[in-house]
N, C-alpha and C positions, 0 to 999 in steps of 0.2 A: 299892413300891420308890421310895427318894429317891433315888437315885442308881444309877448302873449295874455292875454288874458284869463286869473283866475275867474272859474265861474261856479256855482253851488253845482250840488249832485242834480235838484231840480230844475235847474238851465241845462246842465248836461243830459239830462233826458230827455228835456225835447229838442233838443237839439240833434241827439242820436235819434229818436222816432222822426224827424225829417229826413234823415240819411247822414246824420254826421258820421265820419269814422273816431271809433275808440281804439286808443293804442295803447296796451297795456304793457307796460315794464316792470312787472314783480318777474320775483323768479320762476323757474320751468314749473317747479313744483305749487308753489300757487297757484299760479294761470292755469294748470289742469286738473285738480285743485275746482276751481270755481271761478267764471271771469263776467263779465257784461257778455251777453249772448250776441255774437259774433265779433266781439274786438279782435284786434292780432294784435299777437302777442308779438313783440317789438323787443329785441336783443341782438346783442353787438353783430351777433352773426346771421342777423334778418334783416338789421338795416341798409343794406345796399341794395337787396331785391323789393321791400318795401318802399325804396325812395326811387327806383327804378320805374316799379309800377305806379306808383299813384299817380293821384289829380292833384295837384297843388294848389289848386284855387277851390278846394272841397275842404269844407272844416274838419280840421282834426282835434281831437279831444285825448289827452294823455291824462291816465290813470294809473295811481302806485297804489300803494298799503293805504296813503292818510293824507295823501295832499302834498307832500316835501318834496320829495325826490322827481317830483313828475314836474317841477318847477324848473327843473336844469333842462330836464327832456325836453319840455315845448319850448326852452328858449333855444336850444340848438337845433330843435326843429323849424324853428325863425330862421337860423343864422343860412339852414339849408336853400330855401325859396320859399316856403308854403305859408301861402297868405295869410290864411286865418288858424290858427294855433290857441286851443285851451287849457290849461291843469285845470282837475277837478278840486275843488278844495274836500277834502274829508275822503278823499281816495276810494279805493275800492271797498274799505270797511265801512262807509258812509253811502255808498252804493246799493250793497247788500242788504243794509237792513231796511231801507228806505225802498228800493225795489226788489224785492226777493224772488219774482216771477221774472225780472228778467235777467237773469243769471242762467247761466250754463256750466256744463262739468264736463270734459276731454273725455273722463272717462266711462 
């Protein structure tokens, strides 16, 4: 994959109920806040142990606020090595409402 693929919130679902990884890039306070039940949360100062540890031939799914910004993340998540790369379109607000059971809270 050269590039990444937007995909709706409902491919990204089943794609996370297979075992896809979600990688959320809102800020601290969102992400704990309320996030997809188990994403990691993914910032500047997590991505070298996150790109350390992963599989990169295991789908990863990047999730923001609304779908934009999570457009840069999975294509620099390309540029890294990782085969298959998704933005969700409708981001983490298009998430929530749509599955609200599967959300979680930090706190």
């Amino acid at each position: 994959m050269e590039q990444f693929e937007a995909i709706t919130v409902e491919q990204a679902h089943a794609r996370w109920q297979q075992g896809g990884i979600v990688v959320d890039i809102r800020d601290p306070q969102s992400f704990t806040t309320a996030h997809v039940t188990g994403a990691v949360h993914l910032t500047n100062e997590t991505l070298s142990d996150f790109v350390r540890e992963a599989d990169f031939d295991a789908p990863v799914m990047v999730i923001c606020y609304h779908g934009i910004s999570s457009r840069n993340a999975a294509q620099y998540l390309i540029s890294l090595g990782f085969d298959s790369v998704y933005s969700i379109d409708g981001g983490f607000e298009a998430w929530q409402n749509r599955y609200p059971q599967d959300t979680a809270s930090a706190n």
